[in-house]
C-alpha positions as CSV (number, residue, x, y, z in Angstrom):
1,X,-4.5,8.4,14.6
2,X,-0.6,7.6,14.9
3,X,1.4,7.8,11.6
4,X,1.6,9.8,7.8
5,X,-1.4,8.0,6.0
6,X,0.9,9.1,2.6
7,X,3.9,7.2,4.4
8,X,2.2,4.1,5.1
9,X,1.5,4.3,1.6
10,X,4.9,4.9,0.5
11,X,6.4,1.8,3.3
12,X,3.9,-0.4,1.3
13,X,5.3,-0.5,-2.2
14,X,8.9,0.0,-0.9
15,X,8.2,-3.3,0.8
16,X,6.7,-4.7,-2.4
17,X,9.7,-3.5,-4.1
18,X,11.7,-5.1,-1.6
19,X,9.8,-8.9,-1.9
20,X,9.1,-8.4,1.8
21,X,6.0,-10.2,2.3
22,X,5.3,-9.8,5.9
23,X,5.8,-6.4,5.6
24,X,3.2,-5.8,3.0
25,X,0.7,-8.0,4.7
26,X,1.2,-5.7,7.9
27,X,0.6,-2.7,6.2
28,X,-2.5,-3.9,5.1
29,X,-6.3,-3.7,7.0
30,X,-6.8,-6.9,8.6
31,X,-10.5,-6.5,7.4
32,X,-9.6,-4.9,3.9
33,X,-10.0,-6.5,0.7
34,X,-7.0,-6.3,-0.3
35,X,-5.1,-8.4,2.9
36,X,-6.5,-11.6,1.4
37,X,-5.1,-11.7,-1.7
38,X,-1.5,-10.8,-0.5
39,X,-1.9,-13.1,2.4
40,X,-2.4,-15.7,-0.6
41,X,0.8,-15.1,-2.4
42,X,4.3,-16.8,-2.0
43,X,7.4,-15.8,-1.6
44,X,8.0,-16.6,-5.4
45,X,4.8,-14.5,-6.2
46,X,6.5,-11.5,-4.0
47,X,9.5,-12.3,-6.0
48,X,7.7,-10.9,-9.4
49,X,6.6,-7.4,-7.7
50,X,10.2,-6.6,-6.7
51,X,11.0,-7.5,-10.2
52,X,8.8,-4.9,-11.6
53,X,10.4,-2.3,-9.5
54,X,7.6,-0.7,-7.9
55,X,7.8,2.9,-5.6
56,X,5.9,6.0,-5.5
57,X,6.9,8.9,-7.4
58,X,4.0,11.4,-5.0
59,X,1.8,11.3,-3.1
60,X,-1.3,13.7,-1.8
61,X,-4.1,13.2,0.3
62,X,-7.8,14.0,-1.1
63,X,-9.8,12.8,1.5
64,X,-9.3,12.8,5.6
65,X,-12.0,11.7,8.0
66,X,-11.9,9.8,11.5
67,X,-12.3,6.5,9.6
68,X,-10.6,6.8,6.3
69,X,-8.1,8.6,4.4
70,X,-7.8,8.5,0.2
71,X,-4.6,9.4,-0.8
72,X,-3.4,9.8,-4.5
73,X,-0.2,8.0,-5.4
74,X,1.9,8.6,-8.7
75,X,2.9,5.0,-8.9
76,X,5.8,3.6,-11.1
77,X,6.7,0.1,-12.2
78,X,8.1,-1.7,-15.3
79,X,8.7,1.6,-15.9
80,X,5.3,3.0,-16.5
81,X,3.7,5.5,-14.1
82,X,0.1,5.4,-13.1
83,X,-2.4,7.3,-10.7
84,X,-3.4,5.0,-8.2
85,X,-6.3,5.9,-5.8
86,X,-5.7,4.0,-2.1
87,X,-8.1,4.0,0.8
88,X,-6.5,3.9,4.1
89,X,-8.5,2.7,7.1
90,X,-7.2,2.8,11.0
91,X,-6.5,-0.4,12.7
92,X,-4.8,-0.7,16.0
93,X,-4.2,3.3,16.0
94,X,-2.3,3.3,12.9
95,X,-3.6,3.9,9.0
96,X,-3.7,0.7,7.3
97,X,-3.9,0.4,3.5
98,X,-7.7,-0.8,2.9
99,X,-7.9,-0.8,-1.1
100,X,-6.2,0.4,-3.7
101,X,-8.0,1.1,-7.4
């Protein structure tokens, strides 16, 4: 599998941060839970995540097989900080955020 599974991670809230929709949608699994939701939002909707400021202060992986990956992410926004848990799947060779709890 091509790509950092904690980088994709990190590319998807720096594109929340950044309002850029497309982006975010990419970065997510085609088939994951999540992708329907963000597909859903507008740009307006975007425009209240960059607001918030999200990024990711760490990241580590606790879980690597052939058809997932978890990786833990010390998440910040508003100016709070929270663990965040995000499954990564593969989809067209490259990890793909799948859910994030």
């Amino acid at each position: 599998m091509d790509g950092d599974p904690s980088r994709t991670v990190v590319a998807f809230y720096d594109a929340l941060d950044d309002a850029r929709r497309e982006a975010v949608v990419y970065l997510t699994h085609p088939d994951g839970p999540e992708r329907t939701g963000l597909e859903s939002l507008t740009e307006e909707d975007y425009q209240v995540f960059e607001d918030t400021e999200p990024g990711v202060e760490r990241t580590s992986v606790l879980e690597t097989t052939n058809r997932r990956v978890i990786v833990e992410a010390e998440v910040r926004a508003d100016g709070d900080t929270s663990i965040r848990e995000i499954e990564l799947r593969p989809s067209a060779g490259q990890w793909r955020v799948w859910e994030i709890q």
